[in-house]
C-alpha positions as a Markdown table, in Angstrom:
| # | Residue | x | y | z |
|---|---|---|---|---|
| 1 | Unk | 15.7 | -17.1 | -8.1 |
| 2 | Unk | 13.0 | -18.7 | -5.7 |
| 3 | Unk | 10.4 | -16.6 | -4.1 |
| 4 | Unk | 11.1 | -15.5 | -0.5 |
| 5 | Unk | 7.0 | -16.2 | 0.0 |
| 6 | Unk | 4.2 | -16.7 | -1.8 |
| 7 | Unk | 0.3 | -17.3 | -0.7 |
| 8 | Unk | -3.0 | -17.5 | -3.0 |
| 9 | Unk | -6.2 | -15.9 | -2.9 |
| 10 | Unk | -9.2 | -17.2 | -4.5 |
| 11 | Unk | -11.9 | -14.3 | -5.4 |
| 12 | Unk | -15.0 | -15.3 | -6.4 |
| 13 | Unk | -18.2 | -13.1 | -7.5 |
| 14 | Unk | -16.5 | -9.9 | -8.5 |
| 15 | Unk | -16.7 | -6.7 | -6.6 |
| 16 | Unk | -19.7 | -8.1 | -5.2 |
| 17 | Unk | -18.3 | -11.8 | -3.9 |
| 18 | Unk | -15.7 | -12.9 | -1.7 |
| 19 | Unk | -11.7 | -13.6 | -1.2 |
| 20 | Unk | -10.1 | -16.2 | 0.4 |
| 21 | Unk | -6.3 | -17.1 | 1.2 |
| 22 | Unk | -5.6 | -20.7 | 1.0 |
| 23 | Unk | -4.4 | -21.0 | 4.4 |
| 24 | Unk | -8.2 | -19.6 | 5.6 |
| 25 | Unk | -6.7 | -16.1 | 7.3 |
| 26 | Unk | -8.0 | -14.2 | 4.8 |
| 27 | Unk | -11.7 | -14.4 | 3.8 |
| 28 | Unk | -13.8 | -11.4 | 3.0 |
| 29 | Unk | -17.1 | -10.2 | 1.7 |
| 30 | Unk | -16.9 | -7.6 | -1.0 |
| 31 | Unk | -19.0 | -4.9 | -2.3 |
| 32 | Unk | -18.9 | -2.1 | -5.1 |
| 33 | Unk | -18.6 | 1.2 | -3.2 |
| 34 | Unk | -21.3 | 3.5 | -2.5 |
| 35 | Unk | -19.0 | 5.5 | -4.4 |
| 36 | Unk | -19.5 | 3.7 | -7.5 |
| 37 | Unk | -22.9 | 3.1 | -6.7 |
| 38 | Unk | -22.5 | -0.3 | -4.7 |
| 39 | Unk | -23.9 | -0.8 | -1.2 |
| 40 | Unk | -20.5 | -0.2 | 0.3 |
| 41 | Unk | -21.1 | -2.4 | 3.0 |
| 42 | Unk | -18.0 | -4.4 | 2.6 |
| 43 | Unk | -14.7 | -3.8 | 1.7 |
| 44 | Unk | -13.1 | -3.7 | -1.5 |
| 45 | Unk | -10.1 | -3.8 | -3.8 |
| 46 | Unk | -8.8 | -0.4 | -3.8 |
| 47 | Unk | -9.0 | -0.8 | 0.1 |
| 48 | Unk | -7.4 | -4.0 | 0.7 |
| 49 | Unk | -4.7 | -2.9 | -2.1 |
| 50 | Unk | -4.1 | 0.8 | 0.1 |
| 51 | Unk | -3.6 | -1.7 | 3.3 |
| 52 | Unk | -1.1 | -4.0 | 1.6 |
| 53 | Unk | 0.8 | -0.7 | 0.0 |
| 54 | Unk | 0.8 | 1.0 | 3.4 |
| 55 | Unk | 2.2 | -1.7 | 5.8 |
| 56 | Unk | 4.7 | -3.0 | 3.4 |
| 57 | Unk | 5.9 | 0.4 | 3.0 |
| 58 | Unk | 6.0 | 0.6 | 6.7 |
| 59 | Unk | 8.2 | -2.2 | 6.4 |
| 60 | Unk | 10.6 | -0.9 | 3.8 |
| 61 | Unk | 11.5 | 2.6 | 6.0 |
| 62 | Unk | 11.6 | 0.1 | 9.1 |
| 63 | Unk | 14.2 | -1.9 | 7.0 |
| 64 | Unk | 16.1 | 0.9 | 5.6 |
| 65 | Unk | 16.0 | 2.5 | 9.0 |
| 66 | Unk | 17.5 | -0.2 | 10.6 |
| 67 | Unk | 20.7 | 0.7 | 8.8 |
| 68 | Unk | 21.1 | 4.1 | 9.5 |
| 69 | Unk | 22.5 | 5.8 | 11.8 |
| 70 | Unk | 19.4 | 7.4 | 13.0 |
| 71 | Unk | 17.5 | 4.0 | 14.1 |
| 72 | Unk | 13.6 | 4.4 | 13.8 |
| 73 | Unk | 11.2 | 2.7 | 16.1 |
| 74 | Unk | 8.4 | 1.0 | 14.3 |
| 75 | Unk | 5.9 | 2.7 | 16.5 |
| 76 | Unk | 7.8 | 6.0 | 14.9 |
| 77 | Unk | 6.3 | 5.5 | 11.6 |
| 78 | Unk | 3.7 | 6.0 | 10.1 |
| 79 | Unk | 1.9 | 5.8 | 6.5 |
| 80 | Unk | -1.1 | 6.6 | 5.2 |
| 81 | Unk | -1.9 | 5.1 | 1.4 |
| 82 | Unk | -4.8 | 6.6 | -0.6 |
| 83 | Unk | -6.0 | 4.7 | -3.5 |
| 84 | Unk | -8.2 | 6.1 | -6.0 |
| 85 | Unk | -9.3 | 5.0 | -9.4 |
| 86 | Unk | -9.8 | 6.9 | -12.3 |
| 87 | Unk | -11.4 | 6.7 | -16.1 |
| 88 | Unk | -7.9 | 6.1 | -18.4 |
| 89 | Unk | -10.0 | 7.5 | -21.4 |
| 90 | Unk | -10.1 | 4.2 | -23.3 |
| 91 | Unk | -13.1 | 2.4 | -21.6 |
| 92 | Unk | -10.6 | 1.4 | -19.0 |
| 93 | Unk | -9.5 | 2.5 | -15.7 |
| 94 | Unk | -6.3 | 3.3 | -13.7 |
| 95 | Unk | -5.0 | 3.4 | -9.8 |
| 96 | Unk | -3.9 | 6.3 | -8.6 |
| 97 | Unk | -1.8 | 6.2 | -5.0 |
| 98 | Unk | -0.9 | 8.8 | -2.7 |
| 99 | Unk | 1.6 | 7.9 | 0.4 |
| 100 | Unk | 1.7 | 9.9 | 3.4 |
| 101 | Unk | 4.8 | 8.8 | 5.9 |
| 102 | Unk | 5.2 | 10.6 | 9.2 |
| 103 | Unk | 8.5 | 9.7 | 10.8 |
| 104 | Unk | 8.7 | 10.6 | 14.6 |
| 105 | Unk | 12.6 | 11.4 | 16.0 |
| 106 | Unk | 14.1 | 12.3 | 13.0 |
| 107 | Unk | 15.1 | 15.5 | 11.1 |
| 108 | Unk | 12.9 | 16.7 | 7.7 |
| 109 | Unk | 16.4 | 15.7 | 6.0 |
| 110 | Unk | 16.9 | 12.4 | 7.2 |
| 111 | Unk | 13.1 | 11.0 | 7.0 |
| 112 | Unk | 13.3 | 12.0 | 2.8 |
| 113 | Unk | 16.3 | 10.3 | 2.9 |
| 114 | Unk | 15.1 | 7.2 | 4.4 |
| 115 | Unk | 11.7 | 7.1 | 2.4 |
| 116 | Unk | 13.5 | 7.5 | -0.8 |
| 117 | Unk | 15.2 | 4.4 | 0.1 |
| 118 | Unk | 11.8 | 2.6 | 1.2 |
| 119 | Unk | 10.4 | 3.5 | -2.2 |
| 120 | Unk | 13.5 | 1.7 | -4.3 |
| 121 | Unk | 13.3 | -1.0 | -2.1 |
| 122 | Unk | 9.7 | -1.7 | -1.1 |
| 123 | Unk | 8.0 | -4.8 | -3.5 |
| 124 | Unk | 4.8 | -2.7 | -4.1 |
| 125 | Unk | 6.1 | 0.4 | -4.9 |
| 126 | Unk | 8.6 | -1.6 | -7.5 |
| 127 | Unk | 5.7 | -3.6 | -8.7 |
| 128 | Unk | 4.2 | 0.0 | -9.7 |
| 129 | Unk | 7.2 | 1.6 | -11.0 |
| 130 | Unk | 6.0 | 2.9 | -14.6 |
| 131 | Unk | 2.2 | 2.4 | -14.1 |
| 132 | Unk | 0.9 | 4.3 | -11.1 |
| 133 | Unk | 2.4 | 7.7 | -10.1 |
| 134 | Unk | 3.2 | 7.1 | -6.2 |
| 135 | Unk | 3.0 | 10.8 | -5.0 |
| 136 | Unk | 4.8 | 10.7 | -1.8 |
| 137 | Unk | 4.8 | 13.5 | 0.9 |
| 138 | Unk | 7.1 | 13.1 | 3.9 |
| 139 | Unk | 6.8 | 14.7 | 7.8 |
| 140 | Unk | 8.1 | 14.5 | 10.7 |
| 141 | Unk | 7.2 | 14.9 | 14.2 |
């Protein structure tokens, strides 16, 4: 099977250097977070992975909307991905991810429904499947 897209990103330095895409669209500073005792005046992994997770999520109920009944506008939805790290108790650490999706125009029912669907079909959260618990509430508006 061929890959529908693919890009590259070089990071360089650590926590503390930089990313760049190869096509030049993407190039970042990055810092440790105050949090973990950096300066925190950059962004950093956790952040950029919470961004990705959240608008390709977006994408998945936009795309499973699209074939229900109900139809969703993308302005309609919204999510909200936390992404935390913890200690895994072996000298190692783990992501933890929380997604909140708000789904304006729909019944309680229908927007589980759909998300459901956006998890089993959404890249990241299939990438995730078996490593990071996605907890996942659902509202609507």
């Amino acid at each position: 099977m061929s890959a529908l897209y693919s890009t590259k990103v070089t990071a360089v330095g650590g926590r503390a250097g930089t990313i760049k895409s190869d096509d030049g669209l993407l190039d970042l500073p990055l810092a440790l977070p105050k949090a973990l005792g950096g300066k925190g005046d950059a962004t950093n992994p956790e952040q950029l992975f919470a961004g990705g997770y959240a608008a390709c999520f977006e994408n998945a109920v936009i795309h499973v909307s699209r074939s229900a009944a109900d139809k969703v506008k993308d302005d309609d939805i919204a999510v909200v991905a936390t992404v935390g790290m913890e200690p895994n108790g072996q000298g190692g650490f783990v992501l933890t991810v929380a997604l909140d999706v708000t789904i304006t125009g729909v019944d309680q029912e229908k927007a589980e429904e759909i998300v459901a669907k956006a998890h089993a079909a959404c890249p990241y959260s299939n990438a995730v499947k078996g490593n990071i618990d996605v907890a996942i509430t659902v509202a609507t508006n």
